[in-house]
C-alpha positions in Angstrom: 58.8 163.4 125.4 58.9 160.3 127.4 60.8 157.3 126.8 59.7 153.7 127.4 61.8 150.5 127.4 60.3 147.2 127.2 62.6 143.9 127.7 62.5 140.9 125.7 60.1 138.9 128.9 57.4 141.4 128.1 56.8 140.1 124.5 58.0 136.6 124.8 54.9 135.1 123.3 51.7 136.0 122.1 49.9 136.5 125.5 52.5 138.8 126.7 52.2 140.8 122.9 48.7 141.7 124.2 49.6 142.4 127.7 51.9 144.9 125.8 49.0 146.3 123.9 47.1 146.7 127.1 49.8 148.6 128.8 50.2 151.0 126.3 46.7 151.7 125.9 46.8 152.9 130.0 49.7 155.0 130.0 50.0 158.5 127.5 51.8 157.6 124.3 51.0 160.7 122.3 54.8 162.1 122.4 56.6 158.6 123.4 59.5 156.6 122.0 59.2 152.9 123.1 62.7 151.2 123.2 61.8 147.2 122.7 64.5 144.0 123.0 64.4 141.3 121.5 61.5 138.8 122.1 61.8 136.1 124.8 65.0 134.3 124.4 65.3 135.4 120.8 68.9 137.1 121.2 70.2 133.3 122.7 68.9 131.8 119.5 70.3 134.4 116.9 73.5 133.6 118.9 73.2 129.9 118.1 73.3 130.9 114.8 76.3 132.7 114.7 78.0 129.7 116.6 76.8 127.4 114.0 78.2 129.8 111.6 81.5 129.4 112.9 81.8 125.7 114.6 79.3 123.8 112.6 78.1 125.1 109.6 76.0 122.1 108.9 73.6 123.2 111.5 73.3 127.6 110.2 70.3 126.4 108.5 68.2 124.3 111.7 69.0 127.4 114.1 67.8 129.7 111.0 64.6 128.0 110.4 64.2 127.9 114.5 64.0 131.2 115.0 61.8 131.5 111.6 59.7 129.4 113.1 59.0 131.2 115.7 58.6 134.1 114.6 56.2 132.6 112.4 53.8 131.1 114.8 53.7 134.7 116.2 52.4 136.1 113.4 49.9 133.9 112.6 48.3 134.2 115.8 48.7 138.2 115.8 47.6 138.6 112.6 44.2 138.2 110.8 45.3 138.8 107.2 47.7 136.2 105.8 48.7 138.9 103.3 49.3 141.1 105.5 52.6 143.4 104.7 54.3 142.6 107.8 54.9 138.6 106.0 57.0 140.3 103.5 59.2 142.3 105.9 59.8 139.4 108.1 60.6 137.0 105.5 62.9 139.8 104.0 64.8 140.2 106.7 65.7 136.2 107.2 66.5 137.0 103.0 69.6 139.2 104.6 70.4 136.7 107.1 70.9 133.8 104.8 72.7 135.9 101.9 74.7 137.9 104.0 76.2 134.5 105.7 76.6 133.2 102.2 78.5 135.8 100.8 80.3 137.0 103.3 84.0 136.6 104.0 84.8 138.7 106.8 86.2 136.3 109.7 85.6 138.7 112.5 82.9 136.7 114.9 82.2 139.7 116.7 81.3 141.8 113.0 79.6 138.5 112.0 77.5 138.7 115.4 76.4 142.1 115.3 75.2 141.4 111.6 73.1 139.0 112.5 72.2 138.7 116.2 70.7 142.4 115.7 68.1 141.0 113.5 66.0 139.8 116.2 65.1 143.4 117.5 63.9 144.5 114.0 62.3 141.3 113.7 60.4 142.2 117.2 60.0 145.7 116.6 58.5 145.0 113.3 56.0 142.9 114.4 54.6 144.9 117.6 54.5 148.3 115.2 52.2 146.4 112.7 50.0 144.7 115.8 49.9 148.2 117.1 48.6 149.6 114.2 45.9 146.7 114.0 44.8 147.7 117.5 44.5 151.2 116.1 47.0 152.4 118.0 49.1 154.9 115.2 52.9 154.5 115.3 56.3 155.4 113.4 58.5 152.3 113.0 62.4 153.7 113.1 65.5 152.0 112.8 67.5 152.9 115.6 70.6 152.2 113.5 69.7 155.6 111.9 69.9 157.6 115.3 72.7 155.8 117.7 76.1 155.9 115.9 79.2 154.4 117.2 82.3 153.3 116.8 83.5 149.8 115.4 84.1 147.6 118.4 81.7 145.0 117.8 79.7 143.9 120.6 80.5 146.8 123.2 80.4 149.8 120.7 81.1 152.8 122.7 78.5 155.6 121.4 79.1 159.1 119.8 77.2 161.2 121.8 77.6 164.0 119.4 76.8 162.6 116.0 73.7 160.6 117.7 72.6 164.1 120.1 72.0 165.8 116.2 70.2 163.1 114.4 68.0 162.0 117.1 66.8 165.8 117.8 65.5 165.8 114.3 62.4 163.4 115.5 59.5 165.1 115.6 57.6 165.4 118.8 54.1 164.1 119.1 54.1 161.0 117.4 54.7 157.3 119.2 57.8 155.8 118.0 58.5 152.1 118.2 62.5 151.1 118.0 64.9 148.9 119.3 67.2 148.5 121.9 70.7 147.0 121.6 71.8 147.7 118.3 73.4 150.7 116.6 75.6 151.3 113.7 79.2 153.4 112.4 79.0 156.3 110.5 79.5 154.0 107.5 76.5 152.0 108.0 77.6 148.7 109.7 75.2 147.5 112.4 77.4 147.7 115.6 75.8 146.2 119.2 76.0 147.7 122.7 76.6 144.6 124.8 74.4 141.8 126.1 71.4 143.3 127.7 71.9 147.2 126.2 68.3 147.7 125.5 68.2 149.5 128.8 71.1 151.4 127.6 69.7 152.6 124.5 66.4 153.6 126.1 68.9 156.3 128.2 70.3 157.2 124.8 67.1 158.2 123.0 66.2 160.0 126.7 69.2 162.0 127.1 69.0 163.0 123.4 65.2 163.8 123.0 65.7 165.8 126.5 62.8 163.1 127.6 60.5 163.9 130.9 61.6 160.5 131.9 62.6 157.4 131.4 60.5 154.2 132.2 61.7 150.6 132.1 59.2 148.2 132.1 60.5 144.8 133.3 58.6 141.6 135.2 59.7 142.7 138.7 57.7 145.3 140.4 60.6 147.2 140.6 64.3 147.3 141.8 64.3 144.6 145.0 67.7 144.2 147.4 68.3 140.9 145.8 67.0 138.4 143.2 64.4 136.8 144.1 65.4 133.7 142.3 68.4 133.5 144.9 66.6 135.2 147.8 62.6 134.4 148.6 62.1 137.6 150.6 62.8 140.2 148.6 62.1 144.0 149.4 60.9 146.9 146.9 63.1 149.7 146.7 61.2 152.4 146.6 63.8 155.5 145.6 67.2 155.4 145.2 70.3 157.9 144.2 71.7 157.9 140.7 74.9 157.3 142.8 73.2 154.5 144.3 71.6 153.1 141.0 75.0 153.0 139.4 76.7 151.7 142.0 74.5 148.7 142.1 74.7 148.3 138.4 78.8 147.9 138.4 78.5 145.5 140.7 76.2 143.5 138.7 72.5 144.4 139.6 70.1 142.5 136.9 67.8 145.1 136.4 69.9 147.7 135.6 72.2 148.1 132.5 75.3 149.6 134.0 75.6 152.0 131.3 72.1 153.4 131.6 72.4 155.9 134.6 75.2 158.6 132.9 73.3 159.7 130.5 70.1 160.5 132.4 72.2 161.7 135.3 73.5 164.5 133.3 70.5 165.6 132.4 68.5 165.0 135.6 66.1 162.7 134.0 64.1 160.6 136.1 64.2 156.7 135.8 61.1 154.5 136.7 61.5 150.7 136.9 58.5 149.3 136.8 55.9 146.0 136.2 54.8 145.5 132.6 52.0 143.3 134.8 51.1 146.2 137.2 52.0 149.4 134.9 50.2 151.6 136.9 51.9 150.7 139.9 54.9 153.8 140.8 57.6 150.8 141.2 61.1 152.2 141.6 62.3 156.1 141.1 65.8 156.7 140.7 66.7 160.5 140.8 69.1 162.7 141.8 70.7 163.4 145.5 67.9 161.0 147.6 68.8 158.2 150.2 67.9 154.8 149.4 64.6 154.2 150.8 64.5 151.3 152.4 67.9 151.3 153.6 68.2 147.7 153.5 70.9 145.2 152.8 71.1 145.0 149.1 72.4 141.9 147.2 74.1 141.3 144.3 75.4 137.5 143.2 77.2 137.6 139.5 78.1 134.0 138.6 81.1 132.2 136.5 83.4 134.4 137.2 87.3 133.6 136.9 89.4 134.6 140.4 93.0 134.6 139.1 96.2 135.7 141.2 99.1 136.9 139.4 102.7 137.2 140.2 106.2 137.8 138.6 108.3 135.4 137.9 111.5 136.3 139.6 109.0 136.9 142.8 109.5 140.8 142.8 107.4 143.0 144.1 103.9 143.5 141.8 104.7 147.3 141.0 103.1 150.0 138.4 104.4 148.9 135.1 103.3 145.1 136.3 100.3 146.5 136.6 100.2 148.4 133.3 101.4 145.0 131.3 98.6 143.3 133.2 96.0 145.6 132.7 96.4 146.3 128.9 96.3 142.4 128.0 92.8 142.5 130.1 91.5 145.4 127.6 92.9 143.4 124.6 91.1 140.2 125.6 88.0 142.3 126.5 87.6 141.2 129.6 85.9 142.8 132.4 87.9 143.3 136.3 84.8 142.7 138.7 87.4 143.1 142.1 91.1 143.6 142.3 93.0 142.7 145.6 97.1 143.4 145.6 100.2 141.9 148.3 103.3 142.6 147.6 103.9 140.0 145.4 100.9 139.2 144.1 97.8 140.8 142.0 94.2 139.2 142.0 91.4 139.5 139.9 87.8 138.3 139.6 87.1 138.6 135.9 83.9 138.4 134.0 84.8 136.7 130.4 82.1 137.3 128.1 83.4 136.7 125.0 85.6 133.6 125.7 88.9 135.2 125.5 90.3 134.0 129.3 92.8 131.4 128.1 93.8 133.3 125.3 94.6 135.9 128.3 96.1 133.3 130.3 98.2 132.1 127.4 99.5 135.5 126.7 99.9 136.3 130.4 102.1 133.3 131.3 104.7 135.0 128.8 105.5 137.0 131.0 103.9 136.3 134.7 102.7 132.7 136.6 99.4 132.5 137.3 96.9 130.7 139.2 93.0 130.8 138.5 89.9 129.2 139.6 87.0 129.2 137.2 83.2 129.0 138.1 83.5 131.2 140.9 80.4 133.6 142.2 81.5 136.9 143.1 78.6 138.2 146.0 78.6 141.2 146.4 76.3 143.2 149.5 75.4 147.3 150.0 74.3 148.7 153.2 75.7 145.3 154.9 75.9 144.8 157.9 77.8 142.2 160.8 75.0 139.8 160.5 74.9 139.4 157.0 78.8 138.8 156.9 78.8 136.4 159.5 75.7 134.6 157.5 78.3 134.4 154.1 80.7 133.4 155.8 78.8 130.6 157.5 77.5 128.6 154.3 80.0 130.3 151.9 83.8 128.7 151.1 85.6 132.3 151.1 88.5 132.8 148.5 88.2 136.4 148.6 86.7 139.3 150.8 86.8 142.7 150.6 85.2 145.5 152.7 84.5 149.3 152.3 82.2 151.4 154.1 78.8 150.8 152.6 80.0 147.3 150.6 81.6 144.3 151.2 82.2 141.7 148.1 82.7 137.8 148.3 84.4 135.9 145.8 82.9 132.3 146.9 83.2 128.8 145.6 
């Protein structure tokens, strides 16, 4: 089988709906599973509603009928037939929404998110299996929440492997499958997330599982460039690259990678293709096993609002192992993510990446026992394959808080 993944940009509106159409009517879908996110912006709205839920409950219904609305407008440009089924399946899934945040009383935002924020791929999904259909092109719909199980940490659900190896191999082989990325659920049923962006993610689960041929990612870049082109203008196409390479890249933050997605087709030696949803045809990016990069080019890598904090002890002692232990286990209970670590004797610094909003509930709980000092807003820039004129450029229009240098990378934490 092969494996497709489409991200939200590819059916953000009607126009690109089609262009999806169009794609998979060029490339062979007979035996194919097509992993699809979330359409446009979608995920950002559902999250609105979540927030709503919580801060300003007043507003649950506006950010509701916003993303009805939407959804809406799509259908009634996709679809002919006002009575078509697909009506009733949307409409019953904003039913769910609205009765399960009526009746429910579980004050967990991160359960609460997952229950809701997932919606938006089975809304998408939903709607492209039906347009497919109406384009005669023949197509199961599955849940993927009935083939990825995990555990219950809401919003980064680590996946059993096991459990979702043995269900998933039950799918029957030539048939086109339309599912979703992103979302999952526990053995007991509740819908459980992957973290922001996962789609990619998933699309390596359903790969490694179904023993796929390969994996393609469809995205709207050519391929995977050294840098983004919003933040660089000349950007270069990276033809192949390593799965060491490709995962090394994603940890420190590449955009078009999920950094999850490598492991799982690395251990099975499955091939990865990033490619245009705009030029499908075109070979974009391989990544495979045991190959230079090609190019061998500067590569870079910005993550924004980070947090740099440096830690030290209060009595000024040295920053030794079981600082360090302390340190590091109120980082995994406030979920937040070390990007760079940099030690002196009597200090310990972090950049951190805070994506649920738990860094002053860190910093109030590390101040207990350590002082602290922080800047937030920071951009941690990060370069592969660097070289001395690169450095000296950062360094020229770059205010330097942190640098740090190993043989094929050198990181920046930069005002």
């Amino acid at each position: 089988m092969k494996v497709y993944k489409f991200g939200g940009a590819s059916v953000k509106d009607v126009k690109s709906i089609k262009n999806f159409v169009s794609v998979l009517q060029k490339i062979p879908v007979e035996n194919a599973v097509i992993v699809v996110s979330a359409m446009g912006k979608m995920t950002n709205a559902f999250e609105e509603i979540v927030n709503a839920y919580f801060n300003n409950k007043k507003d649950v219904s506006t950010k509701i009928d916003f993303v009805r609305n939407f959804h809406q407008s799509i259908l009634n440009e996709l679809f002919l037939d006002k009575s078509d089924f697909i009506y009733t399946q949307i409409d019953q899934i904003f039913m769910q929404i609205i009765g399960f945040l009526s009746s429910n009383k579980e004050k967990n935002y991160h359960y609460v998110y997952d229950q809701i924020v997932s919606k938006a791929e089975l809304i998408s999904t939903k709607i492209l299996s039906a347009f497919l259909k109406q384009n005669k092109i023949e197509n199961k719909w599955l849940d993927a929440r009935d083939y990825i199980f995990t555990d219950a940490n809401y919003r980064q659900a680590n996946v059993d492997f096991s459990k979702t190896d043995a269900k998933t191999k039950e799918l029957k082989r030539d048939n086109l499958y339309i599912t979703q990325g992103f979302i999952a659920s526990t053995i007991n049923g509740e819908t459980t997330t992957l973290g922001r962006e996962g789609s990619d993610y998933s699309a390596a689960i359903f790969a490694y599982a179904l023993d796929a041929e390969e994996l393609s990612i469809f995205k709207d870049v050519p391929g995977v460039l050294n840098a983004d082109p919003k933040l660089i203008g000349n950007t270069v196409l990276i033809e192949e690259m390593s799965y060491k390479e490709a995962i090394e890249m994603a940890f420190y933050g590449a955009s078009v990678i999920h950094p999850k997605t490598i492991q799982p087709l690395k251990s099975k030696n499955i091939p990865l293709y990033v490619k245009s949803f705009l030029e499908p045809l075109k070979k974009g990016t391989i990544i495979r096993n045991k190959v230079k990069i090609k190019p061998e080019i500067p590569c870079y890598i910005e993550k924004q609002h980070q947090n740099l904090i440096s830690i030290t002890t209060k009595d000024f002692s040295f920053i030794n192992e079981k600082n360090i232990s302390e340190i590091f286990s109120l980082l995994s209970k406030h979920q937040l993510k070390v990007n760079l670590i940099q030690n002196t004797a009597i200090s310990f610094s972090l950049c951190l990446e805070d994506f649920n909003g738990n860094f002053k509930s860190f910093l109030k709980d590390i101040n207990i026992t350590f002082n602290t000092k922080y800047n937030n807003n920071v951009k941690l820039l990060t370069v592969r394959h660097f070289n001395d004129e690169v450095v000296q450029k950062i360094e020229k229009v770059n205010k330097i808080l942190v640098k740090q240098t190993t043989r094929e990378t050198v990181q920046f934490v930069v005002m």
